[in-house]
C-alpha positions, 0 to 999 in steps of 0.5 A: 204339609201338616204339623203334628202338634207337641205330644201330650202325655196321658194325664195331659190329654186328660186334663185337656178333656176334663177342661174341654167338658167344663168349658161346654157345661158352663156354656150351656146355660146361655141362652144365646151367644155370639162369638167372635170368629176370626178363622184361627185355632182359637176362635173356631175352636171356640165357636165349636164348642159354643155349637155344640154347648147351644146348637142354633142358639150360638152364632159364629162373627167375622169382622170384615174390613181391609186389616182382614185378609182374603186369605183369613176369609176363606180359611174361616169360611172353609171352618165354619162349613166343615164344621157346620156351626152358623156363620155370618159376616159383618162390616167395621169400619175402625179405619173411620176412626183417627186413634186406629189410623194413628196406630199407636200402641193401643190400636189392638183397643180401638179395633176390639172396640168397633168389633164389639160395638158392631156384635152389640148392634148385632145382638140388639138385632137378634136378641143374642144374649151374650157375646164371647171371643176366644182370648186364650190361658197363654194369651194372658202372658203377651201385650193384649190391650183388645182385652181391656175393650173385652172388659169394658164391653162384658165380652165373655172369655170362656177359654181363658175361664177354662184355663186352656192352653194355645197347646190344649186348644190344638189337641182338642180340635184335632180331637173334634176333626176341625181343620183350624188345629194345625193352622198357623198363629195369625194376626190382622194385617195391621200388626206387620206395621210399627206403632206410630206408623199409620195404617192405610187401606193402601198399605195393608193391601201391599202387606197382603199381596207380599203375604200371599206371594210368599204363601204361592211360593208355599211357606207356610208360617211368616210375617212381612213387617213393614219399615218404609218401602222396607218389607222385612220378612220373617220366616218360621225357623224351620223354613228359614233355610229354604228362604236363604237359599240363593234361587228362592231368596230372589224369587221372594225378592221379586215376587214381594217388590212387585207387590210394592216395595223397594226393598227386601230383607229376610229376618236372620231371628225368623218368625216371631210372633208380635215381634213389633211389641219388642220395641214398646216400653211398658210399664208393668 
């Protein structure tokens, strides 16, 4: 079932509108983008309004490898077909890289770093002038260190220049009829699994097939976070209840064993996204 997005008043949708009008005017001058198209809320939304800034001169990326579930494959493809801009598919290959692997807390930068030497590679190729990912105003307020590879590899951020909202890109491609508006928050898989844990093909293929079972049992927004053969599963609070009860509790157990762990726990706190960033210590 669909969720309605929060209300917005006059002068919000106003807002969001003037700053949708801004974002496609200062897209327009390019005379080529790529945009890094993931199949969430953000980047379809994103690769939008570069279609309808650019036409055929804006084309849609999506990074294939084993952090990337099938599932977030086929939304994305779903997207760029209902919404009619160009798309295309490309392999990385960040598991070839030992600092990814090791998933230390600045995984997120080794990974943004091969996908955006893969779209440098890509644009030589093509003579695409320009590259963007969809990097959001709220964003700003979470750990993000694939920014700093953005920065370093002079990613353009038009929605983040925009100052748009996770709430405003919602409204908006609502608005523009894309099927991405209500789609819950995602991640690549690699996030279910603690920094210092190292992230394997093997193991994220568990994590996938744990999640797709969940989603067979139709939840709808939730995380399984990997502790050993732990499989801690987070739940959106409105669908907390339905985890808890007696019947469903054990056919999620058995269901999530069978894709591979010993053991099953449901998370009393629900879903929360980047959860596992609570046990870094940054200093700011």
């Amino acid at each position: 079932m669909a969720s309605p997005i929060a209300a917005h008043n006059p002068a919000e949708e106003s807002a969001a509108f003037e700053k949708e009008s801004r974002l496609i005017e200062q897209l327009r001058p390019l005379e080529s983008l790529l945009v890094a198209f993931s199949g969430g809320a953000d980047s379809a939304y994103l690769a939008w309004a570069a279609h309808q800034a650019l036409g055929e001169r804006a084309l849609a990326v999506t990074a294939l490898s084993a952090s990337y579930s099938l599932h977030d494959r086929e939304q994305a493809e779903n997207c760029a077909r209902a919404a009619g801009f160009r798309y295309e598919l490309i392999r990385t290959r960040e598991f070839d890289n030992p600092l990814y692997v090791a998933n230390n807390a600045d995984r997120c930068y080794h990974c943004k770093d091969e996908l955006f030497d893969r779209m440098e590679a890509l644009a030589r190729e093509r003579n695409f002038r320009a590259i963007a990912y969809g990097i959001n105003a709220d964003d700003t307020h979470d750990f993000r260190p694939g920014h700093r590879a953005a920065h370093e590899h002079r990613v353009l951020a038009p929605l983040l220049d925009a100052k748009l909202t996770k709430s405003e890109i919602r409204l908006l491609s609502q608005r523009a009829g894309l099927p991405t508006w209500d789609r819950p928050a995602s991640a690549c898989l690699s996030s279910r699994v603690p920094y210092g844990t190292a992230v394997t093909p093997e193991l994220l293929d568990r994590i996938e097939r744990a999640e797709a079972a969940l989603r067979e049992l139709g939840f709808r927004q939730f995380r399984v976070r990997v502790h050993g053969e732990l499989a801690r599963i987070e739940l959106a609070q409105e669908e907390l209840a339905r985890g808890l009860d007696p019947a469903t509790a054990r056919e999620i157990a058995a269901k999530v064993k069978a894709a591979g762990f010993a053991f099953v726990t449901l998370d009393l706190e629900g879903y929360r996204q980047g959860s596992l960033n609570s046990l870094l210590r940054i200093k700011r």
